[in-house]
C-alpha positions, -999 to 999 in steps of 0.1 A, spaced: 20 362 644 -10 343 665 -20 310 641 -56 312 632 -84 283 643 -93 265 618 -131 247 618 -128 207 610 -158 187 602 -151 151 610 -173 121 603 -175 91 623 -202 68 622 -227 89 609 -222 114 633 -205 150 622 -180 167 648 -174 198 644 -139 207 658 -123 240 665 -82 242 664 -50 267 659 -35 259 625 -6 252 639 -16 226 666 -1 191 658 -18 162 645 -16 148 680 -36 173 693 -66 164 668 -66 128 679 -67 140 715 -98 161 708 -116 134 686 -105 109 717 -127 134 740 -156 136 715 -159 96 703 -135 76 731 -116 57 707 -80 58 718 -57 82 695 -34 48 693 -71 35 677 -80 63 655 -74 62 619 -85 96 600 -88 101 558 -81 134 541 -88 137 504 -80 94 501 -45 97 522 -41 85 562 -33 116 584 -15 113 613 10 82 607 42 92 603 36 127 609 49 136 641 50 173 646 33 180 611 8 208 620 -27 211 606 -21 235 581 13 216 570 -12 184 564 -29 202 544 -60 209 562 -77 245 564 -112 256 579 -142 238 569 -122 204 553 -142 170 559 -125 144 574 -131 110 577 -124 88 616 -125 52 616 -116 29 646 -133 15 675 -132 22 712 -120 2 742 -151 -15 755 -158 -26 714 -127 -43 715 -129 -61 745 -162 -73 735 -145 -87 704 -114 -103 726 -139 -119 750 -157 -133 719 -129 -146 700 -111 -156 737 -149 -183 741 -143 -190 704 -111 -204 712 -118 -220 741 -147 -238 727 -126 -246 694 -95 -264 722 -120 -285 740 -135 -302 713 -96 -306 701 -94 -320 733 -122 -343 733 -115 -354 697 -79 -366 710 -88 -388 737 -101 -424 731 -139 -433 733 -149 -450 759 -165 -486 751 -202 -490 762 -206 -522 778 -245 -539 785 -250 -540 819 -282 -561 808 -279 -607 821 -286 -627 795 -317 -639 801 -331 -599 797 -312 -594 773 -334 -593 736 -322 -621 715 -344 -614 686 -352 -580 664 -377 -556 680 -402 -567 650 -405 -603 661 -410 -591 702 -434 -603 722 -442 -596 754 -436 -621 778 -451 -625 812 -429 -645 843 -453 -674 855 -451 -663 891 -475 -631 876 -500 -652 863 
C-alpha cells in the first residue's frame, strides 16, 4: 500500500510553508525540507505540534506516527548559520573588550610627574594669578 502525502503548514517567522510529504517519511526528512525552505540547520530547528517538541527523540517515528495528518500547523523556531555567527562575533568583542579592561584594571597606575622647574611652576591658586611679564620684554 503506497503511503499518502500529507500537506503541512509550518510557521516560521511570520512566514507560512506549505510542505508536501509521504505519511510515512521520517521526521528527518521534514527538517531536511524546512532546512531547504528557511536555512536553519535540522541540528538548529526546533518544531511545536499541539504544545509538544517533534523530532527529539524520535528517530524513525514517521509523520503520521507523530501524529501529524494533512493540513496540521506547525510551529519552527531556530536560527540559521550566518545569525549565529553574528551573535558569536558579538559576544567574542564583548569578551574581548570585557578582558582588557580586566587587564588594565590589574596593572598599577603609572605616577604623573611635573615636568614643570620651579620657578614656572604656579605657587599660588589660579584665583590670585597674575600675569607676569620677564623684564627683558619690557
Amino acid at each position: 500500500m503506497m503511503a499518502s502525502n500529507i500537506s503541512l503548514q509550518v510557521s516560521f517567522r511570520g512566514v507560512t510553508h506549505e510542505i508536501s510529504l509521504p505519511s510515512d517519511a521520517p521526521i528527518p526528512s521534514l527538517h531536511a525540507a524546512l532546512e531547504k525552505l528557511t536555512l536553519v540547520p535540522s541540528s538548529l530547528q526546533k518544531l511545536l505540534f499541539r504544545g509538544k517538541k517533534i523530532g527529539s527523540g524520535q528517530e524513525g517515528v514517521t509523520l503520521a506516527q507523530a501524529g501529524l495528518r494533512d493540513g496540521v500547523k506547525v510551529q519552527m523556531l531556530g536560527s540559521t548559520v550566518q545569525e549565529l555567527d553574528v551573535l558569536n562575533a558579538t559576544e567574542s568583542e564583548y569578551r574581548r573588550k570585557e578582558r582588557i579592561l580586566r587587564e588594565r584594571a590589574l596593572k598599577p597606575q603609572a605616577k604623573v610627574r611635573s615636568v614643570l622647574s620651579d620657578s614656572v611652576r604656579p605657587t599660588r591658586s589660579l584665583r590670585s594669578c597674575a600675569l607676569q611679564i620677564h623684564p627683558a620684554y619690557l
